[in-house]
C-alpha positions as CSV (number, residue, x, y, z in Angstrom):
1,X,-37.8,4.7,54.8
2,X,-39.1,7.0,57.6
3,X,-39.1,10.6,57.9
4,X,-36.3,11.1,60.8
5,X,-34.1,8.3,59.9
6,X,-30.6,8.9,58.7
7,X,-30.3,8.6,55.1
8,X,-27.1,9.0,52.7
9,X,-28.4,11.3,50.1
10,X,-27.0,10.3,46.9
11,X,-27.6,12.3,43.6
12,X,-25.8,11.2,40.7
13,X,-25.3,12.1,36.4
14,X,-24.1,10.4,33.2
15,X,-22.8,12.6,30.0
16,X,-21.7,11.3,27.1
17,X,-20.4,13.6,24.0
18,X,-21.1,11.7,20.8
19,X,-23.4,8.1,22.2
20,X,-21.1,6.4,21.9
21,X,-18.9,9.0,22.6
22,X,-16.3,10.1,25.7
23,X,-18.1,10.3,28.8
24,X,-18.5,11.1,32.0
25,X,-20.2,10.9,35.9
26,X,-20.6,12.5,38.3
27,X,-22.3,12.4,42.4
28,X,-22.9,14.0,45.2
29,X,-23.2,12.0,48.5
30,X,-24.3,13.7,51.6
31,X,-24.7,12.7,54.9
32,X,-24.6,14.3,58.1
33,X,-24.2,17.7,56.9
34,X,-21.0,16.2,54.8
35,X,-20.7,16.8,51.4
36,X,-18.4,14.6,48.7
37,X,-18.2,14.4,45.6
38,X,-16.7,12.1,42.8
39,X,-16.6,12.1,39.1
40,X,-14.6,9.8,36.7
41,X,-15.0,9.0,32.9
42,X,-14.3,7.0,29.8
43,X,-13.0,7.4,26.5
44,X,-15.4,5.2,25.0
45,X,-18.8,4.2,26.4
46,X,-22.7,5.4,26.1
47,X,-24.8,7.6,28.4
48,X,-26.7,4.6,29.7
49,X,-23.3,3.2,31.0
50,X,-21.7,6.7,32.6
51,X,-25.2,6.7,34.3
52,X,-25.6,3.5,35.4
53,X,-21.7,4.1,36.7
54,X,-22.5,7.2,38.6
55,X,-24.5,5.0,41.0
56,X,-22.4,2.5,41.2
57,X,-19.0,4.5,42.2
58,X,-21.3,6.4,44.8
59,X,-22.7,2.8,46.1
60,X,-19.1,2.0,46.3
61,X,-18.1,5.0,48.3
62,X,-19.8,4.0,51.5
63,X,-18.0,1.7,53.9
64,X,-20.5,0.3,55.5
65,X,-24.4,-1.0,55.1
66,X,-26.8,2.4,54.6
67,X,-30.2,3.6,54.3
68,X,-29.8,5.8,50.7
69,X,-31.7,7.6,48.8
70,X,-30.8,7.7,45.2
71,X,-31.3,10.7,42.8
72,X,-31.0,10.0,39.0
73,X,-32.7,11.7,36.3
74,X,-32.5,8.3,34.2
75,X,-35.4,6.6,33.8
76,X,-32.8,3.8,32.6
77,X,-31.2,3.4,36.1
78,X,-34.5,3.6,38.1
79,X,-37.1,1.8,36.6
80,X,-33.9,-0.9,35.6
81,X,-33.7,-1.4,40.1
82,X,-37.2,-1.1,40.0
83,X,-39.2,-2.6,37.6
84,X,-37.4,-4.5,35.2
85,X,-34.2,-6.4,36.7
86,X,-36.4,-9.1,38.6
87,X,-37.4,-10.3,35.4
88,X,-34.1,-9.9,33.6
89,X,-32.5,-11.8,36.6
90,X,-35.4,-14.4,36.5
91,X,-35.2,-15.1,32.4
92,X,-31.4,-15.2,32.9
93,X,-30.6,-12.0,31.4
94,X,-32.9,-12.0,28.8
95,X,-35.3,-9.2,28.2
96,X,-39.2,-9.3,27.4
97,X,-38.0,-8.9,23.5
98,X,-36.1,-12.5,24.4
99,X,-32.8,-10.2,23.7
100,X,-29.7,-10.4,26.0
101,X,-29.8,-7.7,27.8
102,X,-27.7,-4.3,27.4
103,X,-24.8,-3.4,30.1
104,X,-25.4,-6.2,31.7
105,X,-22.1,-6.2,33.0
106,X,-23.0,-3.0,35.0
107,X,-26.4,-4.3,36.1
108,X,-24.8,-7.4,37.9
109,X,-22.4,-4.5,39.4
110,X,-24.9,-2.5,41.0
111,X,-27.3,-5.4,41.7
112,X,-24.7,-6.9,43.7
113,X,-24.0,-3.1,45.5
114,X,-27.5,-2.8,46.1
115,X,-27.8,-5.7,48.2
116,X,-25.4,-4.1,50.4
117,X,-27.7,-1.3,51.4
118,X,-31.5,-0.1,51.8
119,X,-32.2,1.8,48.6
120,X,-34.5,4.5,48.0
121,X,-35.0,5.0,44.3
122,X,-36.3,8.6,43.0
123,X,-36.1,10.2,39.5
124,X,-35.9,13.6,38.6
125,X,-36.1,15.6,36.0
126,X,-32.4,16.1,34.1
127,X,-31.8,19.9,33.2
128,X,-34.7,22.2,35.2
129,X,-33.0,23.7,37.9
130,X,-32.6,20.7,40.3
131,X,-29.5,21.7,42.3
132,X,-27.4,18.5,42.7
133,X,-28.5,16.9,39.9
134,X,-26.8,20.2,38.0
135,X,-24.2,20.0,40.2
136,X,-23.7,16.6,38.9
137,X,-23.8,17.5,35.2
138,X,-21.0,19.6,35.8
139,X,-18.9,16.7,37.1
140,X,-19.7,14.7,35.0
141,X,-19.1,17.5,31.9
142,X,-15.8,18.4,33.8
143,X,-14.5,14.4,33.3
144,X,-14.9,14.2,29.9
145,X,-13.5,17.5,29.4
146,X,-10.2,15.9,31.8
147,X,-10.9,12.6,29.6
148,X,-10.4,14.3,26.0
149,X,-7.5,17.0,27.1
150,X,-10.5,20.1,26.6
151,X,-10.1,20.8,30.3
């Protein structure tokens, strides 16, 4: 993607108290000067899976075909788009340990989603001052918290 061009800016968390545990996502899509954000949780689940959902509700949020820019601060998420799912796909699901591979469920999810759009994948560091991807903490923190009754 080119400087200039319009881009949906979409930063995104997992939580997960106990792993497995209660958890929770959270992201913040912008676009346009437009802010939203979303946040929803499970009783039961991992932090790989609230992360790996955090993408996928914000994928599902747009109505249409998009350039976007994803901001995760799981190596999971971005190096499974990045690196590792052509192989997974390729050995049917299997990984290089010739194990099925985990979540798979969700992978097919957001491999399906991500052929919907132009995706820009960048990692950041979770927890040192990044401003959305805080922001998205505290959604995701705030679901579980609605999730377990603590809120």
């Amino acid at each position: 993607m080119s400087e200039g061009e319009e881009i949906v800016e979409v930063f995104t968390d997992g939580a997960c108290r106990g792993n497995p545990g209660p958890g929770g996502y959270g992201a913040v899509l912008r676009y346009r000067g437009v802010t939203r954000e979303i946040s929803g949780c499970e009783k039961m689940t991992t932090n790989n899976r609230m992360e790996m959902r955090a993408v996928i509700e914000a994928l599902q949020a747009l109505d249409r075909p998009c350039r976007v820019r994803v901001v995760t601060d799981s190596n999971y998420v971005k190096r499974g788009m990045t690196e590792w799912l052509p192989g997974w796909v390729r050995r049917d699901w299997v990984n290089s340990l010739k194990q099925p591979v985990k979540n798979r469920d969700l992978w097919e999810e957001l491999l399906a989603l991500s052929r919907k759009h132009q995706i820009e994948w960048r990692w950041v560091r979770g927890h040192h001052g990044h401003p959305e991807n805080e922001r998205c903490d505290a959604l995701a923190r705030s679901a579980i918290d609605q999730c377990t009754g603590k809120a």
